[in-house]
N, C-alpha and C positions, 0 to 999 in steps of 0.2 A: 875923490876917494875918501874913506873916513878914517881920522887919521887914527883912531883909536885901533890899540892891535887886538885881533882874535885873538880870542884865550885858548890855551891847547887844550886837544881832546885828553880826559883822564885815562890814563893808565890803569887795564882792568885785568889783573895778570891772575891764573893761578900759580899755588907756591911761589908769592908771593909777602914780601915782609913791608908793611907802610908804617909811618907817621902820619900819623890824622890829626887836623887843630881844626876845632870851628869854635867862632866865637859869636856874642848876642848882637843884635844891631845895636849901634851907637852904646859900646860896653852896658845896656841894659843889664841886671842880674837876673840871670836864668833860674839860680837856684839860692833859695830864700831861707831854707832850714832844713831839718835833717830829714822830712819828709822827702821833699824834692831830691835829694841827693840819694836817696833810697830807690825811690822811684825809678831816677834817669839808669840807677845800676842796674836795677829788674830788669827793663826793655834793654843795656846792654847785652844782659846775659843771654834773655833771652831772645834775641836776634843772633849773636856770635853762634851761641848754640846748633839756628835751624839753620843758619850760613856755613858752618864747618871754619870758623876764624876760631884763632887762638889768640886770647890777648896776652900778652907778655906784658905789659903793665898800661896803666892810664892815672890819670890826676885829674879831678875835676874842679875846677874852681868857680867862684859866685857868677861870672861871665864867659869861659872859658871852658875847655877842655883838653885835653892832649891823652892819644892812644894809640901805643905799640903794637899792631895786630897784623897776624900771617895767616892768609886764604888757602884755602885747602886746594882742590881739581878745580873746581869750578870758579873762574871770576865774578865777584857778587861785590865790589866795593860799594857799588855806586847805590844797589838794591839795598843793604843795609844799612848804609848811612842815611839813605832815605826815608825810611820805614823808622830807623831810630830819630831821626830828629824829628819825623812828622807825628809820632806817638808819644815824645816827650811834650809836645807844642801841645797838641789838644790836653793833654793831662794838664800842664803851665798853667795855660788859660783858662779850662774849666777851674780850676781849686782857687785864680787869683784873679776871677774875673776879667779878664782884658781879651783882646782880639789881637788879628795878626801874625803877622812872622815873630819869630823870637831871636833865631839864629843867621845869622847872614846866608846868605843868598846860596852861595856854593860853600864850602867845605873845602880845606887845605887838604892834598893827601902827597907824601913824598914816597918816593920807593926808597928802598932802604938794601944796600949790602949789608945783609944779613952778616957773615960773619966778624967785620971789624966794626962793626957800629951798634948789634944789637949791645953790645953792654953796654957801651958809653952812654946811647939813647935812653935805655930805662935809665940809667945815672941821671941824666937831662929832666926825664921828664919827672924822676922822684925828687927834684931840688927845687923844681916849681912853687910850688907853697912858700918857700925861703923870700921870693921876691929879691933874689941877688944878695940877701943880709945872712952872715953869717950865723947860725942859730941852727938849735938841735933840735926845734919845735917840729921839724919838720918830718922825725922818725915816729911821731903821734899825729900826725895829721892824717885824720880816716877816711879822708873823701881820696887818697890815691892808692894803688895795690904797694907800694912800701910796707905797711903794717903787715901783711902777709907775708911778704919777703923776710921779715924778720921774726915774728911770732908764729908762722906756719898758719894752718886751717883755713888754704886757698877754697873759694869757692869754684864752681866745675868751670867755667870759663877762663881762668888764670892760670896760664903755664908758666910756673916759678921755675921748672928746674933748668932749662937751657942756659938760663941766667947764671944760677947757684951753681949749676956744672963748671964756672969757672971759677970756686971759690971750695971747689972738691964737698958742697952744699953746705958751706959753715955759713949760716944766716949774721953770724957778728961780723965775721968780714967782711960778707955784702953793708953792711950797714955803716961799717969804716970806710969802704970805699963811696958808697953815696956822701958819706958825713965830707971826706976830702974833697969831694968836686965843690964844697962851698968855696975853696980855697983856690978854686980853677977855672977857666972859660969854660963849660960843656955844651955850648948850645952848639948846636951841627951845621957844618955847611954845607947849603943846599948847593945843585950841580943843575947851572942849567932849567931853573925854578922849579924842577920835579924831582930831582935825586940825589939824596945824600950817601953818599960815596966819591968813589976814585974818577979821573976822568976815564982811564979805562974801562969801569963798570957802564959808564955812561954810554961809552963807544959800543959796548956788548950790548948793552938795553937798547939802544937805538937799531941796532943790527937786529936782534933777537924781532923788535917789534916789526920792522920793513919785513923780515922773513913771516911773519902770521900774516899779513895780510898779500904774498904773492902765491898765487895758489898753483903758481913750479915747485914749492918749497916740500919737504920735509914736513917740516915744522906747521906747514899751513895745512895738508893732510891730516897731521897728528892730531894739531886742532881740532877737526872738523870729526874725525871719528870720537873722541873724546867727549866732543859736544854732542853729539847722538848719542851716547849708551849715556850722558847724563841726562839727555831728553827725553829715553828709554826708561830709565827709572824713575825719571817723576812722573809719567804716564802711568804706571805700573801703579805706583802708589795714590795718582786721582781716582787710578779706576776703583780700589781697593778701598777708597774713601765712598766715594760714590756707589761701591754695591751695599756699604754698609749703610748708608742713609736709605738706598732702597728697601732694604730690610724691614728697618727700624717703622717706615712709613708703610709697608707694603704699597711700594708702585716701584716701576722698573727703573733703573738708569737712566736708559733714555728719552724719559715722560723726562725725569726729573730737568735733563740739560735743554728739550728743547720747547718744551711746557713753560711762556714767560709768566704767563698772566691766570695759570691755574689757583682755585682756595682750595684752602682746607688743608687736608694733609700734602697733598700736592704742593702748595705754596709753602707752607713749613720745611719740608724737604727742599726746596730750592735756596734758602735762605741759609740751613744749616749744612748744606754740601759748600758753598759760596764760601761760606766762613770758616769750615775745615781746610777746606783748599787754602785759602789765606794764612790762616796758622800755622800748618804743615805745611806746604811747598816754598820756595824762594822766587815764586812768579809775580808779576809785576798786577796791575789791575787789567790793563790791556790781555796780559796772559790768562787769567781767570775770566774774562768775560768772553774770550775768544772760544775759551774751553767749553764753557756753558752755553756757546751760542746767540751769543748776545752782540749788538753794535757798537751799546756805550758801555764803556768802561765804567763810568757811574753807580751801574748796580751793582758796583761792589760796594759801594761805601752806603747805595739805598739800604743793603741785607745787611749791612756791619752793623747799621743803625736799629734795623729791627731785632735783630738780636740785643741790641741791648737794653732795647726799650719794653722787654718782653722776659719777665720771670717763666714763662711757660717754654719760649722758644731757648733760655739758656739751660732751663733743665733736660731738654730733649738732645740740645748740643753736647752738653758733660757726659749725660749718658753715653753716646755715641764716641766721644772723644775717649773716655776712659776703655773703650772698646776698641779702640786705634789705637790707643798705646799698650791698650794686653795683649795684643795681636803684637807687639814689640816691632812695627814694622820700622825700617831702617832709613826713617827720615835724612840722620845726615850722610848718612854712604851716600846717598845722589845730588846732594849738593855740595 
């Protein structure tokens, strides 16, 4: 037998509160200048966004990261952590030349009892920059959501107030209490290598999760209807995607899904349905090629590619897309 232990399955809850850390292989630095750090916050935003996560705070450091964020209906950790480190990595690489992984392999994620830890944890993760040294440097450090906390003008991803609600939103006493945890232990104890909380909490999340998967349960029904009117609405919204490429190309729907190897406006239309599905939906690649009809998951990243190797097919796409979002259709109600 090998003596090495399986790693456990991640924890994929909705209303859900996690701590996430992932760090670079062999502390490489991920992020080099203010571009990079710009950069990694964009594809944050804009993945919390089309996932329905709220991040309550994050820190980003030269090797490092650390982020407080709460999943809405739908379970999606595993899909946005992935799509964000695999979108940061080709960005990394193409700007600084190199090849490769950049980030370790998995990603730390802890459950979190929300009500006695959410404050302590953003304390934790705003004292990060400090390095354990006593110092005020740490309430101008711009690479974590702090500055926000105390200056305001959160951008749409940062929910400050759950935080500030305990401080009746006086942003100077938040910033007194992060200043005091210089003077304290705040890093969290994990339960169990997945949970920081009570051993109670722990007892209830071990319970809670054996009830989703026995399908006598309650909770394992609730699940499963749950997950259908969420699968009801992203279908809703491919198809909505997909009449509107039809449109735009005059050919139907479904030339478009099951037409592999058509030219011309045909093959344009298959490329820019491909890559609106991608942007708008939280489906995996397997999930979009399944939808299109396709066997290899592949052709998604063949159509990612033409789209961006191709001024003609990203102006066809913008068009189209600024026409998905006049239409205000309601991307994160379904995820």
């Amino acid at each position: 037998m090998n003596g090495a232990m399986a790693r456990s399955k991640r924890i994929d809850l909705p209303f859900t509160l996690y701590h996430v850390i992932s760090r670079t292989n062999s502390d490489e630095i991920s992020f080099s200048d203010d571009t990079d750090y710009r950069k990694f916050l964009h594809y944050l935003d804009q993945y919390a966004v089309l996932f329905s996560f709220r991040i309550h705070a994050w820190c980003v450091m030269p090797n490092h990261f650390h982020l407080l964020m709460e999943s809405a209906h739908q379970p999606a950790l595993s899909e946005l952590m992935r799509r964000l480190l695999t979108a940061y990595t080709v960005y990394f690489n193409r700007r600084h030349r190199r090849h490769g992984h950049l980030f370790q392999g998995r990603f730390k994620s802890f459950v979190v009892d929300k009500a006695p830890y959410l404050l302590s944890l953003s304390r934790y993760i705003h004292t990060n920059p400090s390095g354990g040294k006593k110092t005020r440097d740490l309430l101008s450090y711009k690479w974590s959501s702090l500055p926000y906390y105390i200056m305001g003008g959160e951008p749409r991803m940062l929910r400050t107030k759950e935080v500030l609600d305990w401080f009746q939103g006086n942003r100077k006493k938040y910033a007194r209490f992060v200043l005091k945890g210089l003077d304290e232990e705040t890093k969290p104890v994990v339960m169990s290598q997945r949970y920081v909380g009570s051993r109670a909490f722990v007892q209830r999340m071990n319970k809670k999760l054996l009830q989703l998967v026995d399908p006598g349960t309650r909770a394992k029904r609730a699940k499963e209807k749950a997950d259908q009117q969420i699968k009801e609405g992203q279908e809703q919204i491919a198809q909505e995607i997909m009449d509107l490429v039809s449109r735009h190309f005059f050919c139907s729907p479904g030339r478009i899904r099951e037409v592999r190897y058509g030219g011309g406006g045909l093959r344009k239309a298959r490329t820019i349905a491909i890559c609106l599905l991608r942007e708008s939906l939280p489906w995996s690649y397997r999930e979009i090629a399944d939808y299109m009809n396709s066997k290899d998951q592949s052709v998604v990243l063949y159509h990612q590619k033409c789209l961006r190797d191709s001024k003609d097919l990203q102006g066809h796409f913008e068009s189209i897309q600024k026409q998905l979002l006049g239409g205000k259709i309601s991307r994160i109600s379904v995820v």
